[in-house]
N, C-alpha and C positions, 0 to 999 in steps of 0.2 A: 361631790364635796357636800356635805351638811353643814350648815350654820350653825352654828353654838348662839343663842342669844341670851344678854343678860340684861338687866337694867340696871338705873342708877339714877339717884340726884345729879341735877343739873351742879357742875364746880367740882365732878368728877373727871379726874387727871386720866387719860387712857386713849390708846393710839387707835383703839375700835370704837370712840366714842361717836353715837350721830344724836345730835340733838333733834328729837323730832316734836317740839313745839310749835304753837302757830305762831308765838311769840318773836322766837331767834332764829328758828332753824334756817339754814341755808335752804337753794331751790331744789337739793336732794332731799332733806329732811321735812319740807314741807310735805312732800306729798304720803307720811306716815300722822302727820298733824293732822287735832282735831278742827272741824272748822269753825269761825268764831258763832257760827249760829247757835252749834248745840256746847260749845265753850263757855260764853258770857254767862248764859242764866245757873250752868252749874257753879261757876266760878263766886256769884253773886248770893247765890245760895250758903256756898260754903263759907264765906266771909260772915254772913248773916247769923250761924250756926243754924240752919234748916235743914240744911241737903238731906235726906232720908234713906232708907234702903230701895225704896219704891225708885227713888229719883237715879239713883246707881244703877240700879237695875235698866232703867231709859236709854241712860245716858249708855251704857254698855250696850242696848241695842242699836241703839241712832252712830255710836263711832264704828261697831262692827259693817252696819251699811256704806258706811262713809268707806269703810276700808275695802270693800270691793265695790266699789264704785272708784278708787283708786287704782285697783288692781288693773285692771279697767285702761282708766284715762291716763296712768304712769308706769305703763308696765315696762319702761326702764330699768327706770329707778327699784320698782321690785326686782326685777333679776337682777340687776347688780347688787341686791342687799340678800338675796337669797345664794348668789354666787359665792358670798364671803363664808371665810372659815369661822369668823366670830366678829360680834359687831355688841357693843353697848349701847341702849337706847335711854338717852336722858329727855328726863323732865324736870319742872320745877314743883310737881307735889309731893307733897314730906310723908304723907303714907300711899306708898308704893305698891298695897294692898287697893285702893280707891284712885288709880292713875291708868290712863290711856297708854301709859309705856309698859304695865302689867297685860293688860286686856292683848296688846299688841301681841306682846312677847309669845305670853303665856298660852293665848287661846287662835289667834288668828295666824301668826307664821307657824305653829304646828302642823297647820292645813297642807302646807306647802313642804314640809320636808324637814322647816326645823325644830332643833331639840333646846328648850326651853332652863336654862340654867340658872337661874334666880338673880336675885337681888344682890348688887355687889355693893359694898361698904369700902367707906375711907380707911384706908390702912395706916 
């Protein structure tokens, strides 16, 4: 079976939704969450209007670490998310082009098998 993955805003209504924040997510969606280390200074960043392309560029290689070092310590949790026919991964940032549930989707569960479906909108 291949996974279908798409993301979305966090307040998105769907029966494949996993919140993988460090914020809410439950103890499955946790472990697709960024950690608060490399979390905070982006977040603070981007509040400030600083964040850069330099610092995206970091921050996408420090969560890709983090994400197989997950692989790793919760390989559960990843097979049962790579087991599903489709799963929606939300967050709480508003450009989905510059979010950890992009990077996820897009570049890192490609590795494993699945097909990467974009960005879903409120209907």
């Amino acid at each position: 079976m291949t996974l279908h993955v798409y993301t979305a805003r966090i307040g998105l209504r769907d029966d494949d939704a996993l919140d993988i924040t460090r914020k809410s997510a439950n103890a499955f969606g946790i472990a697709f969450a960024p950690s608060w280390s490399i979390l905070t200074p982006a977040l603070a960043k981007r509040r400030a209007g600083t964040f850069t392309d330099d610092d995206w560029t970091r921050y996408i290689a420090d969560y890709t670490r983090e994400m197989e070092a997950s692989y790793v310590e919760h390989r559960d949790e990843w097979n049962m998310l790579l087991m599903c026919s489709r799963a929606v991964l939300l967050c709480y940032c508003t450009d989905p082009e510059r979010c950890h549930r992009a990077v996820l989707a897009r570049d890192i569960l490609p590795r494993y098998g699945a097909v990467y479906g974009g960005e879903v909108h409120r209907g």
